[in-house]
N, C-alpha and C positions, 0 to 999 in steps of 0.2 A: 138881365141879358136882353139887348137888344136884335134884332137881326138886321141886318145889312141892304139896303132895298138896293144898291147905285153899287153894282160891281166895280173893283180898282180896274184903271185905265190899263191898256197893255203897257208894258214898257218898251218904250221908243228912243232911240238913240237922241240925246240934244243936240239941239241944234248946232252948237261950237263941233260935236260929234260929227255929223254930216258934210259941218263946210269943210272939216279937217279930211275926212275920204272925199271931199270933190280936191280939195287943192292935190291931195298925197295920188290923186288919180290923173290930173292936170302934170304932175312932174312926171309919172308912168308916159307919157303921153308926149310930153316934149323928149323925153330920154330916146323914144322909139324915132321922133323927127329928125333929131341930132343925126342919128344912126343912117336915116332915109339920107339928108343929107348930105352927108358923109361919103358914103357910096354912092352915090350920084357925083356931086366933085369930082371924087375919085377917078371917074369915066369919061370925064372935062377934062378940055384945055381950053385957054386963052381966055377972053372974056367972059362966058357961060362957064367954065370954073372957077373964075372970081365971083359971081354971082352966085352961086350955090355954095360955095364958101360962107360969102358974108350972110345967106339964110341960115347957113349952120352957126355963124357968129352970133345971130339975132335970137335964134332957137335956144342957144344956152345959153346969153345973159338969162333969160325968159328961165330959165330953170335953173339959174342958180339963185335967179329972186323968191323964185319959189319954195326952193330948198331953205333960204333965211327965213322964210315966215313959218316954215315947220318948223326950225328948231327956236322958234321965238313962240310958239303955239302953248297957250296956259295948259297946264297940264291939271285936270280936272283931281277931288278926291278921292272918288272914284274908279280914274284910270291908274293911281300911283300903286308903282308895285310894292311889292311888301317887303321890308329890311332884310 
């Protein structure tokens, strides 16, 4: 029997792990700009509500690209749920 001199490391989320909570925090994030958007237009006319329009146009390409690279995101063996 040996004893152990080098404690195991803590366990820390991987890194595929963290960039998945910045991206899935990056859609949280545009969803709420859409929304700013949104109601700002809403409060427009004429020019300045084609312009807040098309930022809310810009906002959601921007998160529906987002939304494609989560549901294209490897799903680790670890994370798979159980049958």
């Amino acid at each position: 029997m040996s004893n152990k001199i080098v404690p195991d490391p803590p366990d820390t989320p991987s890194t595929l792990t963290l960039l998945e909570c910045r991206v899935a925090h990056a859609v949280e994030l545009l969803r709420c700009a859409t929304a700013t958007a949104f109601e700002t237009a809403d409060a427009l006319q004429g020019p300045a509500r084609h312009l807040a329009m098309a930022s809310m146009h810009l906002i959601t390409q921007a998160h529906l690209t987002l939304d494609q690279v989560l549901d294209q995101w490897p799903v680790q063996a670890e994370e798979q749920l159980p049958a």
